[in-house]
N, C-alpha and C positions, 0 to 999 in steps of 0.2 A: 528581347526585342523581336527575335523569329516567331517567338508564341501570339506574341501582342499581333504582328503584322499577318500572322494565321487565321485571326479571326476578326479582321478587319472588314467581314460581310455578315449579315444580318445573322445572329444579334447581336446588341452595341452592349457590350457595359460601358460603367462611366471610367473605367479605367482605361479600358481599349482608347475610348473616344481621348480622353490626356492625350497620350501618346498618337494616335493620329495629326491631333491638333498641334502637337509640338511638332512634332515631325514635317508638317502644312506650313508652318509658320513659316511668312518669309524670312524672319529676319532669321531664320535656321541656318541659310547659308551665310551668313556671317562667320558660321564657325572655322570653315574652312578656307576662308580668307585670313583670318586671325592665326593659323597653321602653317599658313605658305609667309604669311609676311615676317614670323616667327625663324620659320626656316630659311630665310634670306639673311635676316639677320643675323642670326647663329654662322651661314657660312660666311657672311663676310669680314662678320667679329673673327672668324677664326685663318683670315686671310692676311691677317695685320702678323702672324708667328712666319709669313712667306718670307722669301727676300724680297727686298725695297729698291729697286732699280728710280736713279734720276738723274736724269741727263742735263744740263747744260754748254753752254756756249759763250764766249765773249769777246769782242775785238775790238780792243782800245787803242788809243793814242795820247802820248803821256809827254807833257814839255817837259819833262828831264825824266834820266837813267841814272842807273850808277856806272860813274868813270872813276879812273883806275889812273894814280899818276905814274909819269913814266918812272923807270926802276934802274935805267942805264944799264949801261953795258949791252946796249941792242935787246934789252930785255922788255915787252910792252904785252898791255893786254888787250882784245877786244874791246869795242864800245858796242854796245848792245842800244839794239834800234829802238827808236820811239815807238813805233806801232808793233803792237805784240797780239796775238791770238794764241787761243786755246778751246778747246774741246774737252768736254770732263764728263764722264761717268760713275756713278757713286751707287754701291752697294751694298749694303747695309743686311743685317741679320739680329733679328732681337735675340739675346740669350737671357735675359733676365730683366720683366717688365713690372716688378715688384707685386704682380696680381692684376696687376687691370686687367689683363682677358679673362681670365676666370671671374673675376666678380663682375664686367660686361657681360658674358653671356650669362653667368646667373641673374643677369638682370632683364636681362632679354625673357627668360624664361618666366620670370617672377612675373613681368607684363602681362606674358600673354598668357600666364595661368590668373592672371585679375582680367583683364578682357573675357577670355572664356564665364568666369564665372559670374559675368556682370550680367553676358550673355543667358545665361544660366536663371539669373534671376527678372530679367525682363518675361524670359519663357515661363516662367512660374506662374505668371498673370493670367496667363494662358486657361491655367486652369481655373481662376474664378470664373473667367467667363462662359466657360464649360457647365462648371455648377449654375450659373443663371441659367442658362441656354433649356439645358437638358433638366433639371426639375421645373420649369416650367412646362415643359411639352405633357410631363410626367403630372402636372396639376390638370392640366387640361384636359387631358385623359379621361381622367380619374371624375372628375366636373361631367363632360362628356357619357360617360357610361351612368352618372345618378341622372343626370338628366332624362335618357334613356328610359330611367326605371320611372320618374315623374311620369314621363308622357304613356307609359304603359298604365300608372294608374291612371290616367285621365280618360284612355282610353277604354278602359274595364267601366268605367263611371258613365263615358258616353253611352257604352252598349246597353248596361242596364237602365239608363235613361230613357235610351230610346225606347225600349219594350216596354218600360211605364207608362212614356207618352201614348204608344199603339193601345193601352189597354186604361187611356185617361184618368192615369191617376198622377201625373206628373204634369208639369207647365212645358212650352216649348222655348221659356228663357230660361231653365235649367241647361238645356242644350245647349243654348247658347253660350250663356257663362262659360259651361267647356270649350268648347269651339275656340272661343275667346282667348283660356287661358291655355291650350293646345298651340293655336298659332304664337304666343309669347312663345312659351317652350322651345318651337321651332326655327324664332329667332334667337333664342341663345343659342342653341345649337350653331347657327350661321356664326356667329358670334365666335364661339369657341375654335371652332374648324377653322377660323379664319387665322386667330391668332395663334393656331398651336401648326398650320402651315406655315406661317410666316417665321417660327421656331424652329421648325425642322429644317427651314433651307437656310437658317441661321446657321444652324448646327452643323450641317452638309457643306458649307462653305471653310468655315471652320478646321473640320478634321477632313475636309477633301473628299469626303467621300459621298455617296447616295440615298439620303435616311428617308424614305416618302412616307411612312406611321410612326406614330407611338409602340405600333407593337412590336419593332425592330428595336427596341429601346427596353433593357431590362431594371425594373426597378432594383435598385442598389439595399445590400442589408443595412439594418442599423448597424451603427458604427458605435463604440468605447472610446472614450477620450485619452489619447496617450497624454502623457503627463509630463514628457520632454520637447524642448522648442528644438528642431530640425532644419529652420530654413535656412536657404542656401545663402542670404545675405550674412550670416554667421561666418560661411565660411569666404565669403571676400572678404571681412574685414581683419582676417586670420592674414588673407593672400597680400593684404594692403600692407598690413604692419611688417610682413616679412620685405616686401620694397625699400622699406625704412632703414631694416638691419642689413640687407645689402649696400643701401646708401652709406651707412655707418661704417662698413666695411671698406668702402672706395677713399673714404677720407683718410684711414691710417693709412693702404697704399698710394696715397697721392705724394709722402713725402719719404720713398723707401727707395734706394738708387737702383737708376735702369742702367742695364750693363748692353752692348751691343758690339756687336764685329761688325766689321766695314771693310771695303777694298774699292781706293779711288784709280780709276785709270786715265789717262789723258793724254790728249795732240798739241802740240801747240810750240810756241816761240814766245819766248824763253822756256827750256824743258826744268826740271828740279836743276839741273846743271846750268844757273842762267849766266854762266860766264862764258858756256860755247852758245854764241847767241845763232842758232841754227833751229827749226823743224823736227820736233823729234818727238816720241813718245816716254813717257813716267809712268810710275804707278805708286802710293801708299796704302799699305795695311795695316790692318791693327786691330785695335779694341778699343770701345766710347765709355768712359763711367761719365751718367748725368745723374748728379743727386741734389737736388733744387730744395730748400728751406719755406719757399713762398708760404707754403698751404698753412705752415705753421703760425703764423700771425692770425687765422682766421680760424684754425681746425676746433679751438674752443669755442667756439660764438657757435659755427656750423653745427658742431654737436648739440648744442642747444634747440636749435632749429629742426634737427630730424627727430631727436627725443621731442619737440611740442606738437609735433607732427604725428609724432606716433604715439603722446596722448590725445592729439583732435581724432584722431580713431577709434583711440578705446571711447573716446565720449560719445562717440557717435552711435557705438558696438551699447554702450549701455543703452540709451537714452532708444534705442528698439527695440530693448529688451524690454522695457518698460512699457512701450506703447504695444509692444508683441502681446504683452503679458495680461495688460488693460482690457485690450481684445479677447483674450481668452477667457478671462472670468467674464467678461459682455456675454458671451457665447455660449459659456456654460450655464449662466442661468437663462438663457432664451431655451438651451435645453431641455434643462428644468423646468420650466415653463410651460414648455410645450405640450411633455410628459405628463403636467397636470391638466392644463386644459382639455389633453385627450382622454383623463378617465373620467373626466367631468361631461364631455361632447357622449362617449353612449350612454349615462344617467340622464340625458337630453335625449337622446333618439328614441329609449326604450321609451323614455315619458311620453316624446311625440306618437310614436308610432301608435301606444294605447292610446291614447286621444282622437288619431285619425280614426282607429278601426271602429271609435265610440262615434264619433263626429258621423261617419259615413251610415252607421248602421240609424242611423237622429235622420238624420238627413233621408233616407228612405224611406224610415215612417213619417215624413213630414214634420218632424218638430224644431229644424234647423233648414235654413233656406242652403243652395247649394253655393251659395258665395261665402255665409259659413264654414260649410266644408272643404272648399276651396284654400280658404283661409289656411285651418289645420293641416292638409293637405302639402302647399308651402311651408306651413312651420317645420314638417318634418323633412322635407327636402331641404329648408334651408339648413337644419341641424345636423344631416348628412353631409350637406355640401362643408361646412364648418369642421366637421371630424377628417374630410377630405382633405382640408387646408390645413389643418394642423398636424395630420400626419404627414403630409408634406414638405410643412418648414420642416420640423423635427428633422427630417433625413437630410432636408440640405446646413440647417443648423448645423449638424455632425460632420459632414462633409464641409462644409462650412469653416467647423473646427480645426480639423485637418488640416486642410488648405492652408490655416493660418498657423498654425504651431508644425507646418513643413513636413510633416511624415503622412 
């Protein structure tokens, strides 16, 4: 990440640029919000193994007590009053909660290792739009500099022209014709510059950072096709199904006995002693066994439910592998494709170019008008510009590939 963020000033590869862009990305800080809410959770999951303090209070009035008949011999008991209060304190200590905190916090965790990586795979997008951004700038370029080389032939075409016309043996609508197709030229150029600016501050926006050329921009090698799927939705749907087997976990402890200590303290009238009917303090201690059956009426059916759950996943895990996969053989023969068009586009250029050198040398002796030449001229600029475009895609094809088989 220190390398990557080293070379975050001119020149760009298309890998630096990923990692800027990720890095840019708003929704980046999402991750550290997903960390702390994590970490809240964990420590309050881990605050349920504290002691449990709860207080109450109560002060009733009751139309009968227990009375006591008399026993003679001057022998009687208290009558203990109608209105009784008390104050109660209750202290509690889990010593054994059959697993719920450990599989709550494994679950806590298991969350926010699927949020991260969900996170993880929205950032992933990241990068096709990078491959658009950035071989485009790289087409335009490349567009840019043949055009360049056109208007230099027009220009070698004008000047012998002109010295024809001074020594009359040319027309002055040969001149023109250039002139003509000089000022086209000039508006592609406008053209090109326009949209390959409006790509860079795409770009610049993007990874954050300040790209004003193409030549800050290093064309990327050809790339080999790795032959394993890598993307990061693989490994959510890994992180999803393990929710599942925590789930499945929580269900055997839902019917396993919790065991607890306790120590109630209290104020009040009547005390545990409610025959000296007087104000006075108590206390019981001890230990809680709760072991409840409920879950069990239900625990088969549930299990059903998180096992369908946890095939709705695999189906989902396949049925992308498929569409993943689909994509990749699309991509590899556009590969393919490409590769051929490009050995076919110079058996094109070399043909133009002898044609033009024929065309130009006709065209000075007069036996082809110069909008003939003109013609050829364009043909082999356009057969340039074509070997330009398909070396082009090829690279982002590849990268293309990449992107989508995740490595």
């Amino acid at each position: 990440m220190k390398d990557l963020l080293a070379q975050s000033t001119a020149p760009f590869t298309i890998e630096v640029c990923y990692q800027l862009a990720k890095e840019h990305y708003p929704l980046i800080k999402k991750r550290e919000l997903i960390l702390q809410n994590s970490k809240y959770l964990l420590q309050n999951s881990s605050k349920t193994n504290l002691p449990q303090l709860n207080v109450s209070g109560q002060a009733s009035y009751q139309s009968e007590t227990v009375s006591f008949p008399t026993m003679g011999a001057g022998i009687s008991f208290p009558s203990l009053d109608k209105d009784q209060y008390k104050i109660l304190a209750d202290v509690s200590q889990n010593l054994l909660d059959g697993g719920n905190t450990r599989n709550q916090k494994a679950a806590i965790r298991a969350n926010e290792a699927v949020q991260q990586q969900s996170l993880e795979v929205n950032l992933q997008a990241v990068k096709e739009r990078i491959n658009q951004v950035y071989f485009s700038i790289l087409l335009l370029d490349e567009q840019l500099k043949q055009n360049a080389i056109r208007i230099s032939d027009l220009n070698s075409s004008a000047a012998k022209v002109s010295a024809l016309i001074k020594n009359g043996t040319s027309f002055r609508s040969n001149m023109d014709e250039l002139k003509a197709e000089l000022v086209q030229a000039e508006m592609t150029n406008i053209e090109i510059r326009t949209q390959s600016q409006a790509n860079l501050e795409m770009l610049s926006i993007l990874t954050g950072s300040t790209i004003t050329s193409p030549s800050e921009l290093i064309v990327p090698k050809p790339l080999s096709s790795p032959p394993t799927i890598n993307r990061p939705e693989l490994k959510l749907y890994d992180l999803q199904k393990k929710i599942y087997a925590i789930d499945e976990q929580k269900l055997q402890t839902d019917y396993l006995p919790k065991l607890s200590a306790f120590f109630q303290g209290g104020y009040g009238r009547p005390t545990l002693n409610f025959i000296k009917n007087e104000f006075g303090p108590w206390y019981i201690t001890g230990v809680r066994l709760n072991w409840a059956f409920g879950s069990l009426y239900t625990l088969k059916d549930n299990k059903k439910i998180v096992n369908l759950n946890r095939l709705s996943i695999e189906v989902e895990r396949e049925s992308f592998l498929q569409n993943t996969t689909i994509n990749l053989t699309r991509q590899t023969n556009e590969i393919l494709k490409f590769k051929a068009l490009i050995e076919q586009d110079r058996k094109v250029i070399e043909l133009r170019a002898s044609i033009k050198k024929a065309a130009q040398a006709q065209q000075e002796n007069g036996v082809i008008t110069m909008r003939d030449y003109i013609s050829q001229l364009n043909a082999e600029n356009s057969a340039r510009q074509t070997l330009i475009l398909h070396t082009i895609q090829l690279l982002q094809s590849q990268y293309n590939y990449l992107y989508t088989s995740g490595n």
